[in-house]
C-alpha positions, -999 to +999 in steps of 0.1 A: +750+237+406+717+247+392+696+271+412+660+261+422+640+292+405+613+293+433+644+295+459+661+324+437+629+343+438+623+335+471+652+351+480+655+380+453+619+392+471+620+383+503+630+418+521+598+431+507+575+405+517+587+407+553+566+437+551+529+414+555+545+411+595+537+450+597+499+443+587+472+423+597+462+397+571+427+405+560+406+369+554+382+366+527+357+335+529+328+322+502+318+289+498+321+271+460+297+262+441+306+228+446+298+237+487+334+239+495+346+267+517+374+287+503+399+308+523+419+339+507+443+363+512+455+385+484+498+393+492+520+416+474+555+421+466+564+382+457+548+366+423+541+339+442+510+319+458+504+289+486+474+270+481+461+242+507+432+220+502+425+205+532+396+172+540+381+165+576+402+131+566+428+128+595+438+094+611+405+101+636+389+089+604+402+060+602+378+035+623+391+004+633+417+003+597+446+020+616+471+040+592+443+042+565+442+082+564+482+081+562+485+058+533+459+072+512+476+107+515+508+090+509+498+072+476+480+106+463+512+120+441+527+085+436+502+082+402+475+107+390+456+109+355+482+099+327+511+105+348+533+083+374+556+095+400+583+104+383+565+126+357+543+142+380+577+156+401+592+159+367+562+190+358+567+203+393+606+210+394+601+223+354+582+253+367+594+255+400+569+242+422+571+223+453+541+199+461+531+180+494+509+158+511+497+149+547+478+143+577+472+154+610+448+141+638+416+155+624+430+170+588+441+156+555+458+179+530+474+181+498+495+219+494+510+236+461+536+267+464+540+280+430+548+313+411+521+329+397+535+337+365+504+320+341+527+297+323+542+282+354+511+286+376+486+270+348+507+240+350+512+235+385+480+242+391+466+217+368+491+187+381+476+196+414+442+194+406+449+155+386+465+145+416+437+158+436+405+146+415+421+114+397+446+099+417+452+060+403+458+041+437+479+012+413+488-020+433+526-019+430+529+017+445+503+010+473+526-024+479+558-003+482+543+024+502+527+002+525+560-018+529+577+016+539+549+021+565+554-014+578+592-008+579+585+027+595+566+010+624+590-015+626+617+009+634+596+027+666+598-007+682+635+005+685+625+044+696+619+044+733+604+082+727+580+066+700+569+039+724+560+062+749+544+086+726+520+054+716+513+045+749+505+079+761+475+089+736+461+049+740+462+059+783+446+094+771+416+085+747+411+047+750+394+037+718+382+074+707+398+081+672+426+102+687+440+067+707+462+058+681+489+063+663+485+080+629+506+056+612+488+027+625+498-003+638+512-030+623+487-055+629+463-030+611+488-016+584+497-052+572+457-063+563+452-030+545+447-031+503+442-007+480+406-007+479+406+001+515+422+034+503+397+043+469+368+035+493+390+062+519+394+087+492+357+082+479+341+091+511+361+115+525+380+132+494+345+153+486+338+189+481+316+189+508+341+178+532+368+199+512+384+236+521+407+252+499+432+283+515+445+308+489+475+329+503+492+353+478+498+377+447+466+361+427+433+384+429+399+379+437+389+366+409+423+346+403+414+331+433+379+321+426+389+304+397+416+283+410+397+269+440+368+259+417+393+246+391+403+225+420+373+214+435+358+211+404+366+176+395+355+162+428+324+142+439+299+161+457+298+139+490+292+152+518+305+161+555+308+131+577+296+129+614+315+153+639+340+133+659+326+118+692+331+141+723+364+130+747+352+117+775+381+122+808+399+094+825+382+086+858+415+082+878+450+086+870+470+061+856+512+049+855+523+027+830+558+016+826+574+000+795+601-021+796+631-005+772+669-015+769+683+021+776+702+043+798+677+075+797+633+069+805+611+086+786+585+102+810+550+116+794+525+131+821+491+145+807+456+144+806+431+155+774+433+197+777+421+223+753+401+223+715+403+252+690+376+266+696+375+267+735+364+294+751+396+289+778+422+288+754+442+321+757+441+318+793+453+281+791+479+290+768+495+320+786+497+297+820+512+269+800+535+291+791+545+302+824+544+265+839+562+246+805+558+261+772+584+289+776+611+270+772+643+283+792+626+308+809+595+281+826+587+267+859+593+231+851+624+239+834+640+257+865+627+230+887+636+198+872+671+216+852+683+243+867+674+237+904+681+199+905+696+190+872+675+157+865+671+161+830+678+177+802+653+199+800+613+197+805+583+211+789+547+205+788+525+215+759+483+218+750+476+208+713+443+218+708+425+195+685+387+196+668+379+175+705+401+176+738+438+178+724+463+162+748+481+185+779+514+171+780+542+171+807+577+158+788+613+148+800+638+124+796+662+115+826+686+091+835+667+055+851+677+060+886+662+097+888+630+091+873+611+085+910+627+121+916+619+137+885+579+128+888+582+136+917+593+172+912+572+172+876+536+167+901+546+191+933+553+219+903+525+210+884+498+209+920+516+240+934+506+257+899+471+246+897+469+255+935+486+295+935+486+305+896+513+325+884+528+360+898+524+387+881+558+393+868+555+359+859+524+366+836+534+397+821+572+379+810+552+353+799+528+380+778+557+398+765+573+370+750+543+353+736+530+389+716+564+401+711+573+371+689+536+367+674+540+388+638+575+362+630+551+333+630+535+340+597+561+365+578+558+343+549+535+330+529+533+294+538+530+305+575+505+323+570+490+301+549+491+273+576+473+299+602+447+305+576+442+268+572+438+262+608+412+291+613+395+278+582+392+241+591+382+251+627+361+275+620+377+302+644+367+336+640+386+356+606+397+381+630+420+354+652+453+367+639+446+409+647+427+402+681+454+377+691+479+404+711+445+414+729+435+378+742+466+372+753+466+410+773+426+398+786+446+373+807+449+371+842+471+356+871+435+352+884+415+336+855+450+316+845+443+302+880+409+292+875+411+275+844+438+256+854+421+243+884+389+236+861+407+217+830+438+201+846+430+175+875+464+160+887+441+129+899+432+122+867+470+127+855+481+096+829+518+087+833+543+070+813+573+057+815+597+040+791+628+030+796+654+009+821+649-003+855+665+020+879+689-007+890+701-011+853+708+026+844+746+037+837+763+054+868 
């Protein structure tokens, strides 16, 4: 069985680079001459670099052409320059580099984790930068891709968590850009062509609206070089309009669905926290207490451990570039699921309403800055974290102040915010599943 070479050398180096955990990751930022903000962080003790380029090109770009954002990223390594799909993997796996593509709500991104010895890097980097700056958008791949997509869609007709999922952000945010589903829809997917993807790429696929992160053993000037090497071959462009502001649900909402199964599907939420707000730590450190921590949370002793309804329970912020959604999820058997919103809402009101104890809050801190250096020990964590810092525009610092936010917190100010941000009379629930009458006994 042949051995990957970037897995070997992963491995063969991997007790030293466990060492970047120890240290806080210094940031460097400059801009392109192109106008493209560039990212770095210079590593040591693996030959080997992660590179993102990211585009404000997420499915919130999309308009009314649902799935848009999704397929052009999907079609960008499928045929670049002079090479198809096969040959384009074919120069990756001879060096030892793995390639990827994707989108989030707000971010569209194209990543490259190669070695940096200059043989192997120079080639990498150059099929990245084809597949980046002359991607070929041909009719048969768009036609297959597209009938995977439709196929993919198809199959969440079937997937009672998928239904709800797709129901929830439409209850959330309406016809903003974050209401759908980043896939699309199959009415939209099925009247898409491939010039609805060059005119995607065109507009958004600029160096204006570009960001490249550089995480690894390349220097400075290394560094300057390949992010201009990348960018270089790009159209100027330019930044498109900031996303509109989310605008809050007036009253709460319950929507059931309908579903063939034994087991509902129950989202609760209302739009929470962005990046850059000012509430976050506190927000996060109570959702921690009241969802987010797993075993070890208020919802999970409540509906679990205290009454067994379900299998377990969490709720969730996901801060996006606008409101992100808060989120309150189970699963639990049809007959239970008056019980289990019932229990979900007293837990989530008597929360708002007292705030956390203080042994409570400083489990909860222990547990979040305890665990906090394991989240980027590597290189493409950390890369990631840079990424996010970089598209948001957070602070360069976020990663070496982030123990002391999370100490800043309060039992009081977790209390306060939560009564500010989360209204349980503006509360949008879901359900999908069986009647109660039908579930298994």
């Amino acid at each position: 069985m042949r051995i990957h070479l970037l897995s070997f050398m992963l491995f063969t180096w991997f007790a030293a680079f466990c060492n970047l955990a120890q240290a806080a990751a210094k940031i460097e930022h400059w801009q392109t001459p192109q106008g493209s903000r560039v990212y770095y962080v210079h590593t040591e003790g693996l030959p080997m670099v992660d590179i993102q380029v990211a585009f404000d090109a997420g499915s919130a770009r999309d308009g009314s052409q649902f799935g848009l954002s999704a397929l052009t990223s999907a079609l960008l390594d499928t045929g670049a320059g002079q090479w198809n799909a096969d040959e384009i993997a074919q120069r990756f796996e001879s060096v030892g580099a793995q390639f990827g593509a994707g989108i989030s709500s707000d971010m569209a991104s194209v990543s490259l984790r190669s070695l940096t010895d200059k043989p192997l890097f120079d080639k990498a980097l150059e099929t990245m930068q084809v597949i980046l700056t002359q991607p070929k958008f041909n009719e048969a791949d768009f036609q297959r891709e597209k009938n995977r997509t439709l196929a993919g869609l198809k199959q969440q007709e079937e997937s009672p968590g998928d239904l709800a999922g797709i129901a929830f952000y439409k209850a959330l945010y309406g016809d903003h850009p974050y209401g759908h589903p980043s896939s699309g829809l199959i009415p939209t997917v099925s009247v898409l062509t491939v010039s609805d993807l060059r005119n995607f790429y065109q507009k958004y696929y600029v160096a204006a609206n570009a960001m490249v992160v550089i995480v690894g053993d390349l220097t400075k000037p290394q560094a300057e070089q390949t992010a201009e090497k990348l960018i270089g071959g790009l159209a100027a462009g330019q930044k498109p309009e900031p996303l509109p502001e989310v605008l809050m649900p007036v009253k709460a909402g319950m929507q059931h669905i309908e579903f063939p199964s034994s087991q509902t599907h129950v989202l609760v939420g209302m739009p929470g926290s962005y990046r850059k707000d000012p509430d976050y730590f506190t927000l996060y450190v109570g959702n921690h207490i009241l969802g987010g921590g797993a075993l070890v949370s208020k919802l999970f002793d409540e509906v679990r451990e205290k009454r067994g309804l379900a299998y377990s329970a969490s709720s969730s912020f996901a801060p996006l570039f606008r409101s992100g959604p808060f989120a309150i999820s189970l699963q639990t058997r049809n007959d239970q699921t008056g019980q289990a919103l019932d229990v979900v809402n007293k837990t989530l009101a008597d929360f708002i309403a007292k705030g956390p104890t203080e042994a409570e809050l400083t489990a909860a801190k222990q547990n979040i800055t305890g665990g906090f250096a394991m989240r980027f020990d590597t290189n493409k964590k950390l890369a990631s974290y840079v990424s996010m810092i970089g598209f948001y525009e957070m602070p360069l610092d976020y990663l070496d102040t982030f123990q002391q936010n999370i100490d800043k917190v309060t039992a009081a100010s977790v209390k306060d915010a939560f009564k500010r941000r989360i209204d349980p009379q503006l509360m949008q629930t879901i359900t999908v599943g069986g009647s109660a009458n039908k579930s298994e006994k």
